[in-house]
N, CA, C and O atoms as CSV, one atom per row, in Angstrom:
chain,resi,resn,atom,element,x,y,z
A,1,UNK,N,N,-0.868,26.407,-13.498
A,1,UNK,CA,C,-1.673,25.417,-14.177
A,1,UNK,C,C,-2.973,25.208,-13.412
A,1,UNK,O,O,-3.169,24.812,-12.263
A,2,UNK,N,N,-3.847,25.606,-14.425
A,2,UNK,CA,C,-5.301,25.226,-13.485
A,2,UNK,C,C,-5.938,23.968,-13.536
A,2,UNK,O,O,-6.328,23.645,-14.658
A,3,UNK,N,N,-6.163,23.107,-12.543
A,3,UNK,CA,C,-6.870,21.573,-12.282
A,3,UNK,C,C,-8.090,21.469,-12.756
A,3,UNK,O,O,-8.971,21.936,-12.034
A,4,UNK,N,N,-8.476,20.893,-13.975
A,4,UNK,CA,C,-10.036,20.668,-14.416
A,4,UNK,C,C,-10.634,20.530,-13.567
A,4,UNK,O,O,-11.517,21.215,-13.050
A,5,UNK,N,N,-9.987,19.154,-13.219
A,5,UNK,CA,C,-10.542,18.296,-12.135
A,5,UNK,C,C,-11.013,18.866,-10.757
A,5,UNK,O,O,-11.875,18.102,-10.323
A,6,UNK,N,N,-10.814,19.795,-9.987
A,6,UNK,CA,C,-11.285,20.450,-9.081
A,6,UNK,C,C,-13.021,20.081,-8.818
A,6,UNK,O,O,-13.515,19.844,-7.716
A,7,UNK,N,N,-13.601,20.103,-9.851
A,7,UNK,CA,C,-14.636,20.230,-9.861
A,7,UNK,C,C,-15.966,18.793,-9.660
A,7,UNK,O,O,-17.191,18.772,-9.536
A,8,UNK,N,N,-14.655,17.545,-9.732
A,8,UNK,CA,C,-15.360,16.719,-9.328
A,8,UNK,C,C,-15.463,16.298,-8.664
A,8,UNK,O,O,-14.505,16.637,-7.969
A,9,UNK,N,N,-16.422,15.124,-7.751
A,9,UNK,CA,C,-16.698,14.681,-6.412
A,9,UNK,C,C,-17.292,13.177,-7.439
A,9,UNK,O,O,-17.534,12.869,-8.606
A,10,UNK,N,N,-17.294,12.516,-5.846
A,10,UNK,CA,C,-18.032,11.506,-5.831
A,10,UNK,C,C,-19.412,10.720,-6.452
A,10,UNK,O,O,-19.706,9.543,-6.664
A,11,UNK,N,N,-20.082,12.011,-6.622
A,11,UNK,CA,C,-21.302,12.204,-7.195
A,11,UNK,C,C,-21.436,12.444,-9.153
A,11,UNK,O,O,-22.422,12.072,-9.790
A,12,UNK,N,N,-20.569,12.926,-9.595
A,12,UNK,CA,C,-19.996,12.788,-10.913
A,12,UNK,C,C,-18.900,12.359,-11.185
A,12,UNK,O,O,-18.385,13.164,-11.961
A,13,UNK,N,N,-18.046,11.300,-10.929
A,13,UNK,CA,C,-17.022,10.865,-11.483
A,13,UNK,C,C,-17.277,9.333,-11.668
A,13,UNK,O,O,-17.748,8.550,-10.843
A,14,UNK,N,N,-16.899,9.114,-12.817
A,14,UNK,CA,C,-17.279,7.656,-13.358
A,14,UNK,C,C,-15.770,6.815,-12.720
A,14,UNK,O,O,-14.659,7.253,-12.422
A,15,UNK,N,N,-16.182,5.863,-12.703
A,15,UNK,CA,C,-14.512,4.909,-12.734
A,15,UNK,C,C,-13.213,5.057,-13.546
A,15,UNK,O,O,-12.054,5.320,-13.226
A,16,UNK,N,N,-13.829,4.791,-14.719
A,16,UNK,CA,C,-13.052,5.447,-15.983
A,16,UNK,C,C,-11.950,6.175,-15.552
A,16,UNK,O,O,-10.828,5.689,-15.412
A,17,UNK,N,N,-12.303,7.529,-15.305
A,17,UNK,CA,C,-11.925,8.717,-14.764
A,17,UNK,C,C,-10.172,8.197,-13.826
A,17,UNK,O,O,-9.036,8.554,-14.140
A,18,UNK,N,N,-10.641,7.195,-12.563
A,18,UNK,CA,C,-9.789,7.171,-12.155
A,18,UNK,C,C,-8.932,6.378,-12.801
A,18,UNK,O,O,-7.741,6.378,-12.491
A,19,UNK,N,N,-9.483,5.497,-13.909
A,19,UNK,CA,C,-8.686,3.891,-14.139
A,19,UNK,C,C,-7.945,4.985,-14.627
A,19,UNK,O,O,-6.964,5.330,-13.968
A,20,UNK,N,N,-8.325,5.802,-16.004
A,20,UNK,CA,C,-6.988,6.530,-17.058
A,20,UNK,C,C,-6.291,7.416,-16.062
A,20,UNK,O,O,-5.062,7.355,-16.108
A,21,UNK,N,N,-6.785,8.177,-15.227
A,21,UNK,CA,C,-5.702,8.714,-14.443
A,21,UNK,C,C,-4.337,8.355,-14.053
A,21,UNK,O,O,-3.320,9.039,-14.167
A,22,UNK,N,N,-4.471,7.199,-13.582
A,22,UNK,CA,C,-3.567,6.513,-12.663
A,22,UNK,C,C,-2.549,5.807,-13.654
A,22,UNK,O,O,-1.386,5.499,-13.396
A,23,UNK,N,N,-3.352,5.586,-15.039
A,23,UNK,CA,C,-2.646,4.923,-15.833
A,23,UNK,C,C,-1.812,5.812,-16.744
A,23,UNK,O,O,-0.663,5.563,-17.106
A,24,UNK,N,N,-2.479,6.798,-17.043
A,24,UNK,CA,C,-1.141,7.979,-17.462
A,24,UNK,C,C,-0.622,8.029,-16.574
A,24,UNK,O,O,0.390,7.333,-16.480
A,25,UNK,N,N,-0.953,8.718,-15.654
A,25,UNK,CA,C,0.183,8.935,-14.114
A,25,UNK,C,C,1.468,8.315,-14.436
A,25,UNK,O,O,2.515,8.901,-14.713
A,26,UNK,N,N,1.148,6.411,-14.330
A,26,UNK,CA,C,2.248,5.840,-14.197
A,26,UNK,C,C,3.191,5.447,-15.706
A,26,UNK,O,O,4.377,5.125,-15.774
A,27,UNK,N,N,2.255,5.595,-16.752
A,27,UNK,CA,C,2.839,5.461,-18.230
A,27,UNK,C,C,3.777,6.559,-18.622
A,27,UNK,O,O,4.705,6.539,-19.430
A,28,UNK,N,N,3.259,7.654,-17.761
A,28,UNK,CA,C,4.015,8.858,-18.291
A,28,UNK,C,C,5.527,8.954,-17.834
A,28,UNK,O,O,6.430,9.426,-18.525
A,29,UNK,N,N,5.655,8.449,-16.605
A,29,UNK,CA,C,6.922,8.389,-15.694
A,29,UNK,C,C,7.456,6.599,-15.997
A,29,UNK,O,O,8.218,6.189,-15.121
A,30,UNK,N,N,7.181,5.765,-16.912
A,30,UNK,CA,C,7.904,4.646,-17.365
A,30,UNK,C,C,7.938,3.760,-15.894
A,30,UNK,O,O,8.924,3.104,-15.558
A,31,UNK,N,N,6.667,3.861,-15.070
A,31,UNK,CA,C,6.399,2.876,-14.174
A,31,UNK,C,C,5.651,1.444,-14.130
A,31,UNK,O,O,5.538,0.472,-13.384
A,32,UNK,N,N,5.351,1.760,-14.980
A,32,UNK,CA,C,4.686,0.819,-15.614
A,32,UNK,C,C,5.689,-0.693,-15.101
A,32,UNK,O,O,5.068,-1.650,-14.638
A,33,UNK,N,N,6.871,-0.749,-15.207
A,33,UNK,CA,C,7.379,-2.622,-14.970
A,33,UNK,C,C,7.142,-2.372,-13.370
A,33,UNK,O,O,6.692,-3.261,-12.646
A,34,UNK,N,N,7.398,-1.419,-13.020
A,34,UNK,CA,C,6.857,-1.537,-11.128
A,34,UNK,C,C,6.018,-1.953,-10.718
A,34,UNK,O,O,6.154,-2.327,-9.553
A,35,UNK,N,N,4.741,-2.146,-11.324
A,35,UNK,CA,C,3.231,-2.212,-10.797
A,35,UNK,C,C,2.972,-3.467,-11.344
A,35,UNK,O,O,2.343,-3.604,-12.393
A,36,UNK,N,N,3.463,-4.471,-10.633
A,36,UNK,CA,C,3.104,-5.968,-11.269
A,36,UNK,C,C,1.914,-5.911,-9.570
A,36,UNK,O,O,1.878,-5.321,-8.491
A,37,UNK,N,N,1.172,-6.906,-10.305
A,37,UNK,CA,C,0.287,-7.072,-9.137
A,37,UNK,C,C,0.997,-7.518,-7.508
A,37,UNK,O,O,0.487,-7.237,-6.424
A,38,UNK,N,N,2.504,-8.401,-7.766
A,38,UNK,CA,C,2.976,-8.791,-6.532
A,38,UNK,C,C,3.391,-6.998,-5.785
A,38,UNK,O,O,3.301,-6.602,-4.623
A,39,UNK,N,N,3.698,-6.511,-6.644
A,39,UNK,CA,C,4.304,-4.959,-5.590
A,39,UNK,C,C,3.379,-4.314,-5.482
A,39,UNK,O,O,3.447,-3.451,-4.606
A,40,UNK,N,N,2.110,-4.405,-6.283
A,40,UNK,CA,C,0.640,-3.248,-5.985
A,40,UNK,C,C,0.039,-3.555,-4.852
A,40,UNK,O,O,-0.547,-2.689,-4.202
A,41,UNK,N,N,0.117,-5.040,-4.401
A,41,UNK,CA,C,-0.522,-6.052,-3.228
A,41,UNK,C,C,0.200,-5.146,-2.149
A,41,UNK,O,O,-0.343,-4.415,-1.320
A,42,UNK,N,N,1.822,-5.406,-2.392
A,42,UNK,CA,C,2.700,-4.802,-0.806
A,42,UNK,C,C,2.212,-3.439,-0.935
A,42,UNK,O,O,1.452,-3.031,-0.057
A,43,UNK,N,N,2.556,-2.616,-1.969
A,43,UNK,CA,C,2.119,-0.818,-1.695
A,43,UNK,C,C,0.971,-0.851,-1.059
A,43,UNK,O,O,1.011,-0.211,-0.008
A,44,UNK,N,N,-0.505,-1.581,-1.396
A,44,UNK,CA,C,-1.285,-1.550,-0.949
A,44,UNK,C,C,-1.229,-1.476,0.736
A,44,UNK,O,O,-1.532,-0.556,1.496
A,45,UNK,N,N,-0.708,-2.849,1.004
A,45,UNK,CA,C,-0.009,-3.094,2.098
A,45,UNK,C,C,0.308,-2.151,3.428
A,45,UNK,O,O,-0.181,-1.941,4.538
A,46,UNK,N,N,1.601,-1.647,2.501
A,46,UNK,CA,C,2.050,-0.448,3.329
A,46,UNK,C,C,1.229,0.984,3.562
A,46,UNK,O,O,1.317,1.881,4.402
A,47,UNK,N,N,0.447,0.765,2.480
A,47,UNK,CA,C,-0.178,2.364,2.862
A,47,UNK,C,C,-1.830,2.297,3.719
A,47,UNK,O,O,-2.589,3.185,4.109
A,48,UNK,N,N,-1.898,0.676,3.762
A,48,UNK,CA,C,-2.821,1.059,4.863
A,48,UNK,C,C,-2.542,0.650,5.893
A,48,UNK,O,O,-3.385,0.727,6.787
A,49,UNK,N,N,-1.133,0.005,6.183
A,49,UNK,CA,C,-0.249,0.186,7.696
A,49,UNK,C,C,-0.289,1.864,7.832
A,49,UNK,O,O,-1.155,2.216,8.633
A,50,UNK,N,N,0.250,2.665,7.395
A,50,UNK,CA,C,0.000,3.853,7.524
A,50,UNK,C,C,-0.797,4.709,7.896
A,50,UNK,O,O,-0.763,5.610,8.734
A,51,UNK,N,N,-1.884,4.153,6.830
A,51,UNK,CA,C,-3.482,4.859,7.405
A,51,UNK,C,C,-3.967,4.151,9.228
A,51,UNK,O,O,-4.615,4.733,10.097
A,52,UNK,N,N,-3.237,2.491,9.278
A,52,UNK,CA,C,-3.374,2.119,10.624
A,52,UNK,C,C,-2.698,2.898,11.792
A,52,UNK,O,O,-2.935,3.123,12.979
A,53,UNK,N,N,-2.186,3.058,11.300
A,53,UNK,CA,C,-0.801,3.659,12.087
A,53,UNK,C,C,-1.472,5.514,12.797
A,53,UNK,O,O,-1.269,6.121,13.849
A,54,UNK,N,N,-2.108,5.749,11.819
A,54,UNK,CA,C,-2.938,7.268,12.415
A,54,UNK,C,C,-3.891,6.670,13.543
A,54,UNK,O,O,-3.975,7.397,14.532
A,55,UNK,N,N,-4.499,5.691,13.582
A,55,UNK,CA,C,-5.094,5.534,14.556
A,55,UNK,C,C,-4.845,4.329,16.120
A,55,UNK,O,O,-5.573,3.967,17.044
A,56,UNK,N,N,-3.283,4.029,15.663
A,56,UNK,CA,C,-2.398,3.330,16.783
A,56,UNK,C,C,-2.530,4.007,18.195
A,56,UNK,O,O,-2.243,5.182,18.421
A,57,UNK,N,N,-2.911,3.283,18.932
A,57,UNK,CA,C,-3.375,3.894,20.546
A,57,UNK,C,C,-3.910,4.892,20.651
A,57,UNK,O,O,-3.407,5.647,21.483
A,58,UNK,N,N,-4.938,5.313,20.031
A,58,UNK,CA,C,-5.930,6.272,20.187
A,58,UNK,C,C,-7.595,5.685,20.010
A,58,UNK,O,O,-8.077,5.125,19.025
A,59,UNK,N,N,-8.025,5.905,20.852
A,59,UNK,CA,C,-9.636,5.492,21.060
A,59,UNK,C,C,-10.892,6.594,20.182
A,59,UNK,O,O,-12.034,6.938,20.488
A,60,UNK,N,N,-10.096,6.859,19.122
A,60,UNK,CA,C,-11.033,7.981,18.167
A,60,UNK,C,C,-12.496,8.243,17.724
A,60,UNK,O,O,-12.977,7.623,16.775
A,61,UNK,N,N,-13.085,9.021,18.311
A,61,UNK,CA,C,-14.630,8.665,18.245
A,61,UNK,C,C,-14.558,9.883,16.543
A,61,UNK,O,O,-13.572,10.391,16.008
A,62,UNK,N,N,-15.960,9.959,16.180
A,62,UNK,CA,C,-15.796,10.166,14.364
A,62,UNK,C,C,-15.520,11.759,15.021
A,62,UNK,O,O,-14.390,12.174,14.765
A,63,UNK,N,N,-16.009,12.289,15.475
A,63,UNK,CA,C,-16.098,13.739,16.285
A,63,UNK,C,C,-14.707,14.527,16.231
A,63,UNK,O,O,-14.428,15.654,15.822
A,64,UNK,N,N,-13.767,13.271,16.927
A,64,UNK,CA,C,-12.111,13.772,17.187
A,64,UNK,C,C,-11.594,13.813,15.595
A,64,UNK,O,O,-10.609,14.439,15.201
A,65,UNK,N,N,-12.457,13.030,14.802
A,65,UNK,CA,C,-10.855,13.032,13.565
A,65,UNK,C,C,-11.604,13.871,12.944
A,65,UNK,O,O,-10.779,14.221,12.100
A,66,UNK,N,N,-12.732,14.599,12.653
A,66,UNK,CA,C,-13.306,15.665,12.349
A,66,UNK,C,C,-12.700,16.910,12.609
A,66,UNK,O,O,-12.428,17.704,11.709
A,67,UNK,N,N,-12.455,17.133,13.930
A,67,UNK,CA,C,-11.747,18.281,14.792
A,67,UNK,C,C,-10.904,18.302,14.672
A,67,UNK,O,O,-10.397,19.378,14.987
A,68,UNK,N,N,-10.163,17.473,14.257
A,68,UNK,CA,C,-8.160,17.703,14.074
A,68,UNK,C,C,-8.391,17.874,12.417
A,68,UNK,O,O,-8.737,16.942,11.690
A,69,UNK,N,N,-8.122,19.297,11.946
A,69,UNK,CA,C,-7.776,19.005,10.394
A,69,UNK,C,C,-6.533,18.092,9.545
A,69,UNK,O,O,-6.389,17.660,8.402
A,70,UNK,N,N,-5.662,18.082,10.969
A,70,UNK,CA,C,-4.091,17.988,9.953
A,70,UNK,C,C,-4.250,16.376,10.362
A,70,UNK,O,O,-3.809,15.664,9.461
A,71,UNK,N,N,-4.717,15.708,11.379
A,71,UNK,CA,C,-5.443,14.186,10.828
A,71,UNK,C,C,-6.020,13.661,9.999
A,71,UNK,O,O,-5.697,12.609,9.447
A,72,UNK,N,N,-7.322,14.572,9.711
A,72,UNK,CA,C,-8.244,14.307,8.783
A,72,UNK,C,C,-8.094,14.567,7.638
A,72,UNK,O,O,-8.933,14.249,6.795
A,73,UNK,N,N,-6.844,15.289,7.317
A,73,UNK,CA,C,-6.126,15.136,5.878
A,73,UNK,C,C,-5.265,14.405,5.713
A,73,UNK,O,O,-5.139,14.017,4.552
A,74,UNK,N,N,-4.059,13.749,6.974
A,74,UNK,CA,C,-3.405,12.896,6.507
A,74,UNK,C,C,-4.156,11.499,6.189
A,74,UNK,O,O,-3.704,10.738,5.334
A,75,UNK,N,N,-5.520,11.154,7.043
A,75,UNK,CA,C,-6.270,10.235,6.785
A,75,UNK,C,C,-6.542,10.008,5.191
A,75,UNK,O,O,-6.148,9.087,4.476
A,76,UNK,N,N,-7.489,11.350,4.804
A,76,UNK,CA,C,-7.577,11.124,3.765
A,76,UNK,C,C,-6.230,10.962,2.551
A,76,UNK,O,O,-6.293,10.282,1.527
A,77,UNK,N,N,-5.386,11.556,2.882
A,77,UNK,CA,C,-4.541,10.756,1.996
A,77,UNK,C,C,-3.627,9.864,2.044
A,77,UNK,O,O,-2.661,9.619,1.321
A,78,UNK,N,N,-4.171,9.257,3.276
A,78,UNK,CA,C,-3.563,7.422,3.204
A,78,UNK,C,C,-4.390,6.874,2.007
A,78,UNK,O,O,-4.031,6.422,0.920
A,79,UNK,N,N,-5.972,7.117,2.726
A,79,UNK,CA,C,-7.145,6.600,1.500
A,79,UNK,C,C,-6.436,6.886,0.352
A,79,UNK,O,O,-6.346,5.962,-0.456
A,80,UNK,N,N,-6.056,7.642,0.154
A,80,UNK,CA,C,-6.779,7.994,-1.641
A,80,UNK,C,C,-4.744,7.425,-2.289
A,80,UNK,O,O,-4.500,7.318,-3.491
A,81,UNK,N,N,-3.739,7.190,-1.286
A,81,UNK,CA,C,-2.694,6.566,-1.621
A,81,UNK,C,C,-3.048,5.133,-1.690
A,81,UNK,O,O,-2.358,4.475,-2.468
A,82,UNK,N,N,-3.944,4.529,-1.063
A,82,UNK,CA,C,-4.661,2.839,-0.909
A,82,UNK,C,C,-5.552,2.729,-2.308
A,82,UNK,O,O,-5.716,1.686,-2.941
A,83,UNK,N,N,-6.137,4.143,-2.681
A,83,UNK,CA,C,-7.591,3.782,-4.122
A,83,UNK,C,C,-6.468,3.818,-4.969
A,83,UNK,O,O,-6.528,2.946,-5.836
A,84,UNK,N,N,-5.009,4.847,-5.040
A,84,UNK,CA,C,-4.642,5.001,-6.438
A,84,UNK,C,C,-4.085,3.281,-6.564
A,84,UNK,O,O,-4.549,2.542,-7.432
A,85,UNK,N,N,-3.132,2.855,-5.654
A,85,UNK,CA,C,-2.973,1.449,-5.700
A,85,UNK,C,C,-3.883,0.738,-6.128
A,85,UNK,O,O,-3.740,0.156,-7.203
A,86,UNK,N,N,-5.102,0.614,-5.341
A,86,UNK,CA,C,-5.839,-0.451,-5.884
A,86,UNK,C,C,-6.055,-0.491,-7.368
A,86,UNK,O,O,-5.866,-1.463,-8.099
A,87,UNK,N,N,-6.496,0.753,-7.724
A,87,UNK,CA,C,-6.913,1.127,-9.323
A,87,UNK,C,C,-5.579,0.770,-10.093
A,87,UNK,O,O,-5.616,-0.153,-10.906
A,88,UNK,N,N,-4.864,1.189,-9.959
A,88,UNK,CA,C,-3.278,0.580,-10.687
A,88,UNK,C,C,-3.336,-0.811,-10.436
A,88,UNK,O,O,-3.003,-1.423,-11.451
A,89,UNK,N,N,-3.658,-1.641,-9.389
A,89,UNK,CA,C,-3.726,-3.000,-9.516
A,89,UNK,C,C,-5.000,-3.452,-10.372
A,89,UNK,O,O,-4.976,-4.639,-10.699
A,90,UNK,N,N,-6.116,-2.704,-10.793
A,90,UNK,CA,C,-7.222,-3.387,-11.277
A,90,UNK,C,C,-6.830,-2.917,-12.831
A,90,UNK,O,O,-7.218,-3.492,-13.848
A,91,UNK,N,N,-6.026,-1.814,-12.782
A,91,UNK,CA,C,-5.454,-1.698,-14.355
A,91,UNK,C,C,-4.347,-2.937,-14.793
A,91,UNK,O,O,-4.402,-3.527,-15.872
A,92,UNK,N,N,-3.394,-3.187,-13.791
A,92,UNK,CA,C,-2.471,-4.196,-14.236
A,92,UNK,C,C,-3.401,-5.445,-14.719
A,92,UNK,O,O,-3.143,-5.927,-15.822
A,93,UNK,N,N,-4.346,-5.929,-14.041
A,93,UNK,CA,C,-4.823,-7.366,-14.222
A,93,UNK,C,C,-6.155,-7.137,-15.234
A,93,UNK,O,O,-6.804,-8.132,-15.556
A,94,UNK,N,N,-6.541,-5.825,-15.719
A,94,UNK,CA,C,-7.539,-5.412,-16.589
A,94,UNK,C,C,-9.252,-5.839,-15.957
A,94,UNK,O,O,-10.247,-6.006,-16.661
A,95,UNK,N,N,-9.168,-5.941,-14.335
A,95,UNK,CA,C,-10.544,-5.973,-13.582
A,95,UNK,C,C,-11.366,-5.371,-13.923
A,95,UNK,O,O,-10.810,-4.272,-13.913
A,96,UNK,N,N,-12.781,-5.104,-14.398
A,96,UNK,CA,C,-13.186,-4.239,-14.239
A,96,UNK,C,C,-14.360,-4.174,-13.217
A,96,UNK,O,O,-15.392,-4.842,-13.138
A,97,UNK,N,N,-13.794,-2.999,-12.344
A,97,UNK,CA,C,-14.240,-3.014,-10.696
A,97,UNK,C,C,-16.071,-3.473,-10.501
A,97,UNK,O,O,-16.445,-4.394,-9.774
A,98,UNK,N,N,-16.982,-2.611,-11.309
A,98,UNK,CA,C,-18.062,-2.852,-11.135
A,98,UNK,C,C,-18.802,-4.000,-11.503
A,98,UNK,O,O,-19.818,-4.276,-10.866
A,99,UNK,N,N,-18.414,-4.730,-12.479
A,99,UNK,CA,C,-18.534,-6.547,-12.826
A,99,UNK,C,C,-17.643,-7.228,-11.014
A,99,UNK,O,O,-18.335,-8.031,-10.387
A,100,UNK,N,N,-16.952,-7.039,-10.704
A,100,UNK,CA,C,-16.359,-7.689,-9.489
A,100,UNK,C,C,-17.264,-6.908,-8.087
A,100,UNK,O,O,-17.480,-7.298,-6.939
A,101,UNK,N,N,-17.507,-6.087,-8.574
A,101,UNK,CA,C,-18.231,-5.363,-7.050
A,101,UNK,C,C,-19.842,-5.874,-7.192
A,101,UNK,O,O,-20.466,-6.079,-6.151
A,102,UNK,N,N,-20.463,-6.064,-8.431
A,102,UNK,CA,C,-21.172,-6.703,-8.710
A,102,UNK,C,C,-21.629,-8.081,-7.988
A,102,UNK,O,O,-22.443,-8.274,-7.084
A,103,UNK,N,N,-20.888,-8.874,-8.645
A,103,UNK,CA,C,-20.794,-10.536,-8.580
A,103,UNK,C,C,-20.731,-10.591,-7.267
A,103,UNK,O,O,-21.505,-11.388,-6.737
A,104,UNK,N,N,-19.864,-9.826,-6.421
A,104,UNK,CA,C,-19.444,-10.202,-4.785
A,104,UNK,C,C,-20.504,-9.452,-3.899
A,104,UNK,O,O,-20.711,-9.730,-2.718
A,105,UNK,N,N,-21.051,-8.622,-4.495
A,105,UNK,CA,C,-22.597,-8.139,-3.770
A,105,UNK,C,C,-23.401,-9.065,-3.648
A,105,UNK,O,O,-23.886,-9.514,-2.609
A,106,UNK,N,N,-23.587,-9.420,-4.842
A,106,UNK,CA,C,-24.645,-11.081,-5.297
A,106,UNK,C,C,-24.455,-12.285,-4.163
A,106,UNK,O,O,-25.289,-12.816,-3.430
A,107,UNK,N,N,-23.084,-12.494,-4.305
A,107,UNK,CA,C,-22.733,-13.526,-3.400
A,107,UNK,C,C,-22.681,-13.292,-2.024
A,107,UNK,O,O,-22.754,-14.317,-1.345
A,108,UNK,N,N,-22.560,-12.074,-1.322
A,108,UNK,CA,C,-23.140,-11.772,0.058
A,108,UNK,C,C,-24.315,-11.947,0.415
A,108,UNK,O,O,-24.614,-12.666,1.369
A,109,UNK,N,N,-25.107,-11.346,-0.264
A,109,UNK,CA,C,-26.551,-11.136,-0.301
A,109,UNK,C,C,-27.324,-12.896,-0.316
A,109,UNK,O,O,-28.402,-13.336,0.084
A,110,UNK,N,N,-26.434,-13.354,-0.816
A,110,UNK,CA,C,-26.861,-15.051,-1.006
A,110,UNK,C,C,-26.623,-15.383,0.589
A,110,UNK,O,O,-27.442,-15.701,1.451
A,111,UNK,N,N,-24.656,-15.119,0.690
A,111,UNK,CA,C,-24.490,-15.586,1.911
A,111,UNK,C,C,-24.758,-14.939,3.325
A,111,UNK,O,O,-24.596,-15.604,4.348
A,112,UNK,N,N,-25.010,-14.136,3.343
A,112,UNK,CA,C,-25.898,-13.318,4.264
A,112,UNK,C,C,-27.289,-12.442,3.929
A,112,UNK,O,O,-27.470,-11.228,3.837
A,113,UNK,N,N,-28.260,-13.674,3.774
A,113,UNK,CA,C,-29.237,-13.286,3.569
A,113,UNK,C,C,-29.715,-12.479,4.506
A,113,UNK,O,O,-28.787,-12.222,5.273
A,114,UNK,N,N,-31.052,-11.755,4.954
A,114,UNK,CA,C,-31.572,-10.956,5.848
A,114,UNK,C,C,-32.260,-11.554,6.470
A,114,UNK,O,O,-32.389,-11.155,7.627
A,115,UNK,N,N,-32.870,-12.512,6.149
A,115,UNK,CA,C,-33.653,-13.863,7.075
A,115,UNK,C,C,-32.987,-14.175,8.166
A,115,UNK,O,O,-33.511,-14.281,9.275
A,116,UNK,N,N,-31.473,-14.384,7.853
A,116,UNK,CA,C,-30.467,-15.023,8.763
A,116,UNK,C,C,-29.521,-13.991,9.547
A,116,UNK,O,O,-29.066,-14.151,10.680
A,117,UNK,N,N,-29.311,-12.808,8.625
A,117,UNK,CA,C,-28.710,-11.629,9.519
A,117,UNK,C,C,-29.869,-10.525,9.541
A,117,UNK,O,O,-30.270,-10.025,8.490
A,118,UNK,N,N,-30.337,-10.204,10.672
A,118,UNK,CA,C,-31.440,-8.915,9.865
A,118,UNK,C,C,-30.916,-7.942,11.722
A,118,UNK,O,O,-31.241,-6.755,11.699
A,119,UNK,N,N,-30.429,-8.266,12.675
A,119,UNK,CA,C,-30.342,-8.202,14.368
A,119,UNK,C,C,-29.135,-7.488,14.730
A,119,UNK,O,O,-28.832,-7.214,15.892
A,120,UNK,N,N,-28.398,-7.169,13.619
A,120,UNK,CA,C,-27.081,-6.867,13.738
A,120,UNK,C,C,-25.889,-7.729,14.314
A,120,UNK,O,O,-24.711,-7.419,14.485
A,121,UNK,N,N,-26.359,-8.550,14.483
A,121,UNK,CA,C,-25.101,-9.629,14.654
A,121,UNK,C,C,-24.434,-10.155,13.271
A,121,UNK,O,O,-25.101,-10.431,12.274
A,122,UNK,N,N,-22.840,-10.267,13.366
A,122,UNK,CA,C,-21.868,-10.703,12.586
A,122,UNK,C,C,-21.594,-12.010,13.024
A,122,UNK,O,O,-21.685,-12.440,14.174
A,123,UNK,N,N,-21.210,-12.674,11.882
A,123,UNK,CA,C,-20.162,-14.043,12.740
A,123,UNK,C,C,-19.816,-14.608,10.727
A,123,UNK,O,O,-20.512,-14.548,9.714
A,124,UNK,N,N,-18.662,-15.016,10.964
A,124,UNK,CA,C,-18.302,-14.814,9.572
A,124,UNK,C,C,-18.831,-16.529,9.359
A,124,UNK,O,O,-18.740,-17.320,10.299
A,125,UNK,N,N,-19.265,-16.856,8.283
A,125,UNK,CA,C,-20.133,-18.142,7.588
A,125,UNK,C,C,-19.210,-18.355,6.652
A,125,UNK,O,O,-18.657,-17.699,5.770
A,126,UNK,N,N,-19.184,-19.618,7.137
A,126,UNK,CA,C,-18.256,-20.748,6.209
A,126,UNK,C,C,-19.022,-21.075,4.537
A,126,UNK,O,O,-18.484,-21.857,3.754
């Protein structure tokens, strides 16, 4: 079976793309009563204990996880086990990501204006 999909990246793939993915994925296999937002929260959970867990007592500069392939693939597929979750959670509650990634850009940009952060200092504002 040959993968359409091969062919896309970051640079051409709409959201869409992943929302129906994930949602056949799980419609097709009758998962659907699993993925209430309380168990998408824990999966979430657990799979980026996991992705934590690759970098538990190691002082990793970007260089080292570059150089190890069989890291830098299990890395990436902690990630992309953390996006299919999330997207299955933004399908359960019918989010749609770019109205929410939106609005919460807005509201940073309010609350950390550049006047007030521009020096690189953090400090989280009440």
């Amino acid at each position: 079976m040959i993968d359409s999909n091969l062919d896309k990246n970051d640079n051409n793939t709409n959201i869409s793309f992943f929302k129906e993915s994930v949602k056949e994925f799980i419609e097709s296999r009758k998962w659907t009563k699993y993925h209430t937002p309380q168990n998408l929260i824990q999966a979430m959970n657990i799979e980026l204990s996991e992705l934590s867990e690759l970098f538990l007592f190691k002082d990793l500069e970007k260089e080292d996880i570059f150089q190890d392939k069989t890291l830098f693939k299990n890395i990436k597929d902690e990630v992309a086990d953390v996006f299919i979750y999330l997207i299955s959670f933004l399908n359960a509650l019918n989010i749609d990501l770019t109205s929410a990634f939106n609005d919460k850009m807005n509201s940073n940009r309010e609350r950390y204006s550049n006047t007030e952060f521009y020096d690189g200092k953090y400090y989280k504002k009440k």
